[in-house]
Phi, psi and omega in degrees: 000145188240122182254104182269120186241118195273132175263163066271122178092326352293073133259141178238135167238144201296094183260145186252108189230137154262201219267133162273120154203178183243147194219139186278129173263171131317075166287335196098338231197150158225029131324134161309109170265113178241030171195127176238153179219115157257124196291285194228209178292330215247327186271123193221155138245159156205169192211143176210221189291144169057106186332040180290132185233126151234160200228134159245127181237019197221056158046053157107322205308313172224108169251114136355090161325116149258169187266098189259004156090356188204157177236339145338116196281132199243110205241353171208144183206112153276128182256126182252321178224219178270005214247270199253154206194126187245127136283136168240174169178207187320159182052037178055030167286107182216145188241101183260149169286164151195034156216024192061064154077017167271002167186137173224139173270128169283110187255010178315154164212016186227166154253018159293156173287095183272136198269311186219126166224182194207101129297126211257348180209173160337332196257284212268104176215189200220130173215145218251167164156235187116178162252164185299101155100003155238311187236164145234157163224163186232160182204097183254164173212142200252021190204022186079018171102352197276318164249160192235144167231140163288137169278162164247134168196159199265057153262155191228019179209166131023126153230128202286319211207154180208151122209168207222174198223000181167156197311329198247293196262133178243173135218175169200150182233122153301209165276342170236057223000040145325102147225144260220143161222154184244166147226045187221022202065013192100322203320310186220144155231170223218148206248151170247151160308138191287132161274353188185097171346321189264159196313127158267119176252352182199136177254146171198138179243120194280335175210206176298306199288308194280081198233140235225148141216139174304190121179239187283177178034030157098006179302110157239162171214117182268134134248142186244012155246045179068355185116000177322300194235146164244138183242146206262116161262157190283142215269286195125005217213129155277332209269188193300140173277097162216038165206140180215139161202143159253117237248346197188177150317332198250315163254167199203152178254142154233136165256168171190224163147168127024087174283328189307297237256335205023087174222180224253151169211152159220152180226153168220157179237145144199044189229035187055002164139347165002283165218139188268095150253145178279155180205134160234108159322122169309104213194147157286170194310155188244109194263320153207157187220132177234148187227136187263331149202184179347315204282308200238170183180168182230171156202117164285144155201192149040105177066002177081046157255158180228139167264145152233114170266158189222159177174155155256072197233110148302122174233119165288133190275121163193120199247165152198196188226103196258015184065038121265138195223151196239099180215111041254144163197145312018139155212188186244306152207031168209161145181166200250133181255124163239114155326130135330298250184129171307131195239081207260029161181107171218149210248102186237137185273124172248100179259128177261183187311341098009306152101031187269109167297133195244338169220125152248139201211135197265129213204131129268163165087183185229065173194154193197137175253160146270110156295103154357305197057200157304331207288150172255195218254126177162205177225120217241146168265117165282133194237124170235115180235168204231096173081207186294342195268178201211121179283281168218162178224142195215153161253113175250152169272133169252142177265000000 
């Protein structure tokens, strides 16, 4: 266990972090999987090409083939408990459960190609899709899935992603990155300023106000007013985006990769979308990712791969003052830590949100500057300790 203590303003407050990682399972399968839905710790679906539905009911440990009645490729499944559950995909498919995947019934009513769905409670969800360069279409249901009615909205492509933040207010985005909000439930929906030319594939909102969406070349775009206005933030990343969750306000994972190359990315936030650090796993292309809480998640893509994260992260209500101050921070390409106390050997550590060292720097005296560097735009833990003892521990921001 590592105890990491974040400063602002010089207040620190105790943070408690064990090991974050991602770990490859045994799917079973080299289908492509490109939608996860996790209930709980312990129970996961996910669905993919030629209509593969698997089920875990041991945190991963084993997953399980079901029989979903289609061969279609299936590209996104929502779970409202453990129980009941819809996929959709190719051909207007969409299939709901109301036994945990021990049968699934077909409830379609359309033969577009469905992209996405969402439920924002037991009843009420929404699922999107349409054609490339010509139409989009949405379908909500008021009744756990079992019947479907089409909405009306002015898209002229795909809609990629839908969500909704409360019974009344929604969004959704197309293919030519168009995106629409309703605050009627779907009855009208309202064209937004486009946040972003390139394909947006997945949308996710950490509350009312905050809301992210991925996409092509490494595209994220953020809003912090409901959609009033969108701001394009720096990814780090050219390659493709298309799976996002946001586990709270401040954090959230996007997966993607490569397609040429077909390989994997993770980006984490935990600054509500702010800023992005990366991580590339050894892994195939990355499609989606979910999460049942802090601790545990999942993410698919590509080849039957499945990741599982697992942490431990804790906040202690606990404030203090350890007398170390760090100014500037926020900074840009410098900033300076200064001690209490004359320091007449010390091991000072830069670990990000990863839990990754990215400098280690051997410091006497008692002021040490940090250079940017190579380091990218984010939020770093500094751990400075003397032999085994722990001086301090601090958090700075790079803008």
């Amino acid at each position: 266990m590592k105890k990491i203590i974040t400063t602002t303003l010089g207040l620190l407050i105790t943070l408690s972090i064990y090991a974050q990682t991602w770990t490859a399972l045994t799917s079973g399968t080299s289908n492509h999987l490109l939608g996860v839905s996790v209930v709980n710790s312990n129970t996961c679906y996910v669905c993919g090409n030629a209509g593969k539905v698997l089920k875990t009911n041991n945190s991963g440990a084993t997953w399980v083939s079901q029989t979903s009645g289609t061969t279609e490729n299936l590209y996104s499944i929502c779970f409202t408990d453990s129980l009941h559950g819809v996929a959709v995909g190719d051909a207007g498919t969409m299939i709901k459960t109301a036994n945990g995947g021990a049968t699934w019934t077909n409830v379609s009513t359309t033969s577009d190609a469905l992209r996405n769905i969402s439920f924002y409670n037991s009843t009420v969800g929404f699922a999107v899709g349409g054609a490339t360069g010509t139409y989009g279409s949405i379908f909500k249901t008021t009744d756990g899935g079992n019947t479907w009615n089409q909405q009306s909205i002015a898209s002229n492509n795909v809609i990629y992603s839908v969500k909704f933040t409360s019974l009344t207010v929604g969004y959704c985005c197309d293919g030519t990155g168009a995106i629409f909000k309703t605050i009627n439930g779907g009855t009208n929906w309202t064209l937004l300023t486009n946040g972003t030319t390139s394909t947006p594939f997945l949308m996710d909102f950490s509350n009312a106000t905050n809301g992210v969406i991925v996409g092509n070349t490494g595209t994220i775009v953020r809003t912090t007013n409901s959609g009033a206005l969108w701001s394009t933030i720096a990814s780090g990343t050219t390659d493709l985006l298309c799976g996002l969750k946001f586990i709270d306000s401040n954090n959230g994972f996007a997966v993607g990769g490569n397609v040429g190359a077909n390989t994997g990315n993770i980006l984490k936030t935990t600054d509500g979308g702010n800023t992005w650090l990366m991580n590339n796993p050894s892994t195939s292309l990355l499609y989606r990712v979910d999460f049942a809480n802090a601790n545990i998640g999942y993410a698919v893509g590509f080849d039957g791969t499945i990741l599982k994260y697992t942490s431990n992260v804790g906040i202690e209500d606990q404030v203090k003052n350890n007398g170390v101050n760090i100014y500037p921070n926020p900074f840009f390409s410098q900033t300076t830590i200064t001690f209490n106390e004359e320091q007449k050997y010390a091991v000072v550590k830069i670990i990000d949100m990863f839990g990754k060292e990215v400098k280690i720097i051997n410091f006497t005296g008692k002021q040490l500057v940090i250079e940017k560097g190579e380091m990218k735009a984010g939020i770093y833990v500094v751990q400075t300790t003397n032999g085994n003892n722990y001086i301090s521990n601090n958090k700075i921001i790079i803008q």
